[in-house]
N, C-alpha and C positions, 0 to 999 in steps of 0.2 A: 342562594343566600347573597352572593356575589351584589346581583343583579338587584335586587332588594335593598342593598346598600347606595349601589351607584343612583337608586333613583331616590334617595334621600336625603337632604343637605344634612338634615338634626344629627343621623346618623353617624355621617362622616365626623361631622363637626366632635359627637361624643367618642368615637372611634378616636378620633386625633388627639383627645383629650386623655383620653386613656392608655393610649402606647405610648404620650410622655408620663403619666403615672406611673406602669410597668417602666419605663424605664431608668426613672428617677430613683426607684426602690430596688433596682436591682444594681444603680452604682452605688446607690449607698450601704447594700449590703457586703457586698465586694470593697469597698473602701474600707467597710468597718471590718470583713475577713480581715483585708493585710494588715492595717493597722494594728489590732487587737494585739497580737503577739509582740510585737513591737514597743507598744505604749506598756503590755503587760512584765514585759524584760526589764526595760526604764523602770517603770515602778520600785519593782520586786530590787533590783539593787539598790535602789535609793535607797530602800527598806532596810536593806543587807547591811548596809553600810553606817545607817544611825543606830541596829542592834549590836553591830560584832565590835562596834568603838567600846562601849562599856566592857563586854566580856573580857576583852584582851586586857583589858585594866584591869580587871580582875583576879586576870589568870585560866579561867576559867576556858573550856572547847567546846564549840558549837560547829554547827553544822553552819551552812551561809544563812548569816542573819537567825541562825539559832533554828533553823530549818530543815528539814531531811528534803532528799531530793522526791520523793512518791508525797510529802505532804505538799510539797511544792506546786507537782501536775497537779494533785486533788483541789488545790486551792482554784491553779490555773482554769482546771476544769469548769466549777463551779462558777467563778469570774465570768468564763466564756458564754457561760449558759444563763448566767443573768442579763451579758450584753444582749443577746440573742434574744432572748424575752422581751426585755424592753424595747428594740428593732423591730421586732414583729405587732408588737401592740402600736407602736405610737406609727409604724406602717400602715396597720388597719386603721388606726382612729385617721389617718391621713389619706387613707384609699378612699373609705367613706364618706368623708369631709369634701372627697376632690370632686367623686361621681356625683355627690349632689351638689355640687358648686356649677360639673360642668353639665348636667341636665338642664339646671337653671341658665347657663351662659350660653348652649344649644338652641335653648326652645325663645330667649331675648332676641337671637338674632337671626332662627328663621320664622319665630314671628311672623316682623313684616313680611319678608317675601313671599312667605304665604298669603297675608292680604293683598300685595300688588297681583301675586298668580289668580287670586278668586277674581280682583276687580279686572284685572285683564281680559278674562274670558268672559265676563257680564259686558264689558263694551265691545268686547269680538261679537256678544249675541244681540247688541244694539241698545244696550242701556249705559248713553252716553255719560249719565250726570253721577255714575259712579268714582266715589274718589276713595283714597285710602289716611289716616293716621298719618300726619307726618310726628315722628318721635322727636326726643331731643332738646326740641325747644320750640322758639315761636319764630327768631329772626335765622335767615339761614348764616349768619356766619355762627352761632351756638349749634349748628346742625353735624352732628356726624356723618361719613358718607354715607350710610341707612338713611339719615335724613334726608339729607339731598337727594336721592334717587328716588324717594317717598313725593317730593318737592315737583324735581321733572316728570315724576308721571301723573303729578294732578296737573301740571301744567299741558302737557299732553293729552289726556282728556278732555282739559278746558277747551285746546284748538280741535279737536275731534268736534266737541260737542257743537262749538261754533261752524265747522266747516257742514255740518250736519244739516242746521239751521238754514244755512247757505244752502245747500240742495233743495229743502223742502222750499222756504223762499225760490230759488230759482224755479222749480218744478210750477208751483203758483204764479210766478211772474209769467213765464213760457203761456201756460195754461189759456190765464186770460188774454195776454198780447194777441193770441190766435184767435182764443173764441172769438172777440171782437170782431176784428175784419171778419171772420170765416161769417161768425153771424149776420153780417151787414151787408156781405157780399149774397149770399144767399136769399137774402130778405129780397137784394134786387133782384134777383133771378126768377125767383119766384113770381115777383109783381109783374114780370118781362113775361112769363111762360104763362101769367092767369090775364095777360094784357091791362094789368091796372096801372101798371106803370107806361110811358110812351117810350118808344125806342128809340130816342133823340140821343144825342150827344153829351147832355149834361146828366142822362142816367151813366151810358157808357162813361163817362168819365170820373166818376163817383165810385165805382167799380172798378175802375182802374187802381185809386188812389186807394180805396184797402188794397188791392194785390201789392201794390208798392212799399205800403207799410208794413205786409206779411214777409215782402221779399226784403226791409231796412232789418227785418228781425232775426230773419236766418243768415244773412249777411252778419250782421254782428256778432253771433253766438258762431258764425264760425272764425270769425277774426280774433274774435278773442281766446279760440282753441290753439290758433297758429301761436299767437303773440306769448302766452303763457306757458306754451312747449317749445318757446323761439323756434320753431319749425318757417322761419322767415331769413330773406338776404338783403341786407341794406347793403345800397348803392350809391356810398357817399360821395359827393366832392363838390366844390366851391360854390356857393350860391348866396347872394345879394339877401340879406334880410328882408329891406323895402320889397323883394318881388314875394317873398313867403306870404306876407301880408299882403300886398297887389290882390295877390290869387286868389286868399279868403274875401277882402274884402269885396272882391268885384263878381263870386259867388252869392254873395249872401246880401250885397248892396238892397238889391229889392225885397228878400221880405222884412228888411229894417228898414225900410222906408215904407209897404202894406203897414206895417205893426208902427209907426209912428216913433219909433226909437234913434237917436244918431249915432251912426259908427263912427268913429275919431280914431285913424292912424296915426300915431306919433312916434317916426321912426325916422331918427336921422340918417342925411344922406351918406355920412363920413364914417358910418359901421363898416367896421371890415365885413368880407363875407363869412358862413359858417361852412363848416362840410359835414353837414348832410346827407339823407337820404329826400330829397324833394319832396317824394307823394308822400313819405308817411309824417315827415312832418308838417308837412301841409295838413294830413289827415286829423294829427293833435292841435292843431289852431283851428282849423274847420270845427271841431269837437267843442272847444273851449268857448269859440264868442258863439257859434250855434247854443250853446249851453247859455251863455249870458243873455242873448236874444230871447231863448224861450222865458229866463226868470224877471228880465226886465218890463216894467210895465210902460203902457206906452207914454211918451214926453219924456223916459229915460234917455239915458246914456251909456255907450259900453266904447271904451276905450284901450288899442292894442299900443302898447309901449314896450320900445326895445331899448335896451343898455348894454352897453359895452363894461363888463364885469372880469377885469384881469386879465384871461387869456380865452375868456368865454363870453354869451353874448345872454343876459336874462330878456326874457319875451314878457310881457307882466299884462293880460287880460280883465283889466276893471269895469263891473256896471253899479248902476245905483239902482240895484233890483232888491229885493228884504234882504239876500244876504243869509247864511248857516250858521246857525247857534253854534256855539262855543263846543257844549258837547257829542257835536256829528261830527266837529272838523276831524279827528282820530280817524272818521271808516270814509270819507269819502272815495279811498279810492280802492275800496274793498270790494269785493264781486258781488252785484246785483244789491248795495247798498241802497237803502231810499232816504231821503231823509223827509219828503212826505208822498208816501205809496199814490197815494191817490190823485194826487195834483202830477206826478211823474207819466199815469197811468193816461190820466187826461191827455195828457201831452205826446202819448206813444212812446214815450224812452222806457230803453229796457236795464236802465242801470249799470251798465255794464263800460257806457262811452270814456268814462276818467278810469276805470282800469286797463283800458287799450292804451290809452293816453301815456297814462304812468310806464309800461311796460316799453313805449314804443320810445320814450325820453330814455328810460335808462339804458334803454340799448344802443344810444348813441352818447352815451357816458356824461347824459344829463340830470 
């Protein structure tokens, strides 16, 4: 029985309700004992006292208040047993009254938690788009704490359901990034092994270029493991802003010049230095105008500008490439975000290079 209890909230909840009933009726029993006699003594002389003024004017002898002492108890008696009556009834009409007050006051407020337990376990079983009632009201400051906890676990669902999304999108980005090369690569292999292809240098080198995009893909999906578990050590200290950008630029100078685009550093000489980590922020500017390169068309422009901002230094990467609608700027730098799968896909990016990015700035408390 015990054990049948503890695994109940309603229970308890009625339990708790009910030993303050038992014990509300048991001080008011006990108050109304002592009292009784007491209030019934007060009485009884007050009584005494407005019948034996006339007598004595009279002449007349009486017992107290014209009373004999055995009509007195019998009166007492009677008294007692009417109080007693009336205690007991308007106890029950109040026992009754409470049990079903607190049944209803039980079952309002495990209710919900019984729907958050059901919805809980339908998303433990993978039905993420499970939400619960929130009670109360509509805005959470009119929210009771039921409400609010109603509140945070659709809100927790919500990121369940999105992080979910997130998997299966990554699983499909992963998927294809592979088939591709794996397919292309084999297609030459094939052509190599049935001799329709020639075994010259611009096959082998066609074959190269998938293995290297296979290896751009497993490289990032593990960089982004490290950077997201910070299982990484940055190795800050003093460095020249002009060489951050040097470094990009004189990387990346030629395929912005194949692709007809102009690079424009605009970094004064008079920048103090930052302290950094070199390669990985190198790695986040590599990422950034690599990124503007791929979206700018050719006769663009992508321009690295740096400013000296208080006790910090802003880096600001501008192209005149279309540019990201208003409502993707929120997920850009969400994991394996696209904001067009297929022009991304074209390109080789696995979505993933502006959440290394992000992750690798805030670790140097940018």
């Amino acid at each position: 029985m015990l054990r049948f209890v503890r695994r109940h909230l309603s229970l308890k909840l009625f339990l708790s309700y009910l030993v303050i009933i038992v014990v509300g009726i048991v001080v008011l029993a006990t108050a109304a004992e002592l009292a009784v006699p007491t209030a019934f003594e007060r009485h009884m002389a007050a009584m005494a006292e407005m019948t034996l003024a006339p007598a004595l004017r009279s002449g007349a002898s009486a017992g107290v208040g014209g009373m004999s002492r055995s009509l007195e108890m019998d009166f007492f008696s009677s008294f007692r047993n009417a109080v007693t009556e009336a205690l007991l009834l308007a106890g029950s009409a109040a026992f009754v009254a409470a049990v079903i007050l607190s049944i209803f006051v039980s079952r309002r407020v495990v209710l919900p938690v019984q729907e958050m337990q059901t919805a809980s376990q339908r998303i433990a079983d993978g039905h993420y788009e499970e939400r619960v009632a929130v009670p109360g009201g509509a805005s959470r400051q009119d929210l009771d704490e039921l409400g609010r906890l109603a509140l945070s676990f659709n809100r927790m669902a919500t990121q369940l359901e999105q992080i979910e999304a997130m998997r299966r999108d990554l699983i499909g980005n992963v998927a294809h990034e592979l088939r591709t090369p794996l397919t292309s690569i084999k297609g030459y292999m094939e052509g190599l092994i049935d001799g329709v292809l020639p075994a010259e240098a611009a096959t082998f080198q066609q074959i190269y270029r998938e293995a290297d995009r296979l290896q751009r893909l497993v490289r990032d999906l593990q960089e982004l493991s490290r950077v997201e578990a910070s299982a990484f050590d940055l190795e800050p200290r003093p460095v020249p802003v002009s060489r951050l950008v040097d470094s990009v630029v004189t990387r990346l100078e030629r395929q912005f010049d194949e692709k007809g685009v102009a690079l424009e550093p605009d970094v004064p000489q008079d920048l103090p230095p930052v302290r950094v980590d070199e390669d990985r922020i190198g790695q986040v500017l590599l990422n950034l105008v690599g990124n503007a390169l791929q979206y700018t068309s050719p006769g663009g422009r992508v321009r690295v500008r740096a400013r000296s901002e208080e006790n910090m230094v802003r880096v600001t990467v501008e192209d005149t490439g279309a540019g990201i609608s208003p409502e993707h700027l929120p997920h850009v730098f969400e994991r394996f975000y696209r904001v067009d799968k297929s022009r991304s896909r074209a390109g080789g990016g696995s979505g993933i290079g502006l959440t290394i990015a992000r992750h690798l700035v805030e670790a140097h408390g940018g």
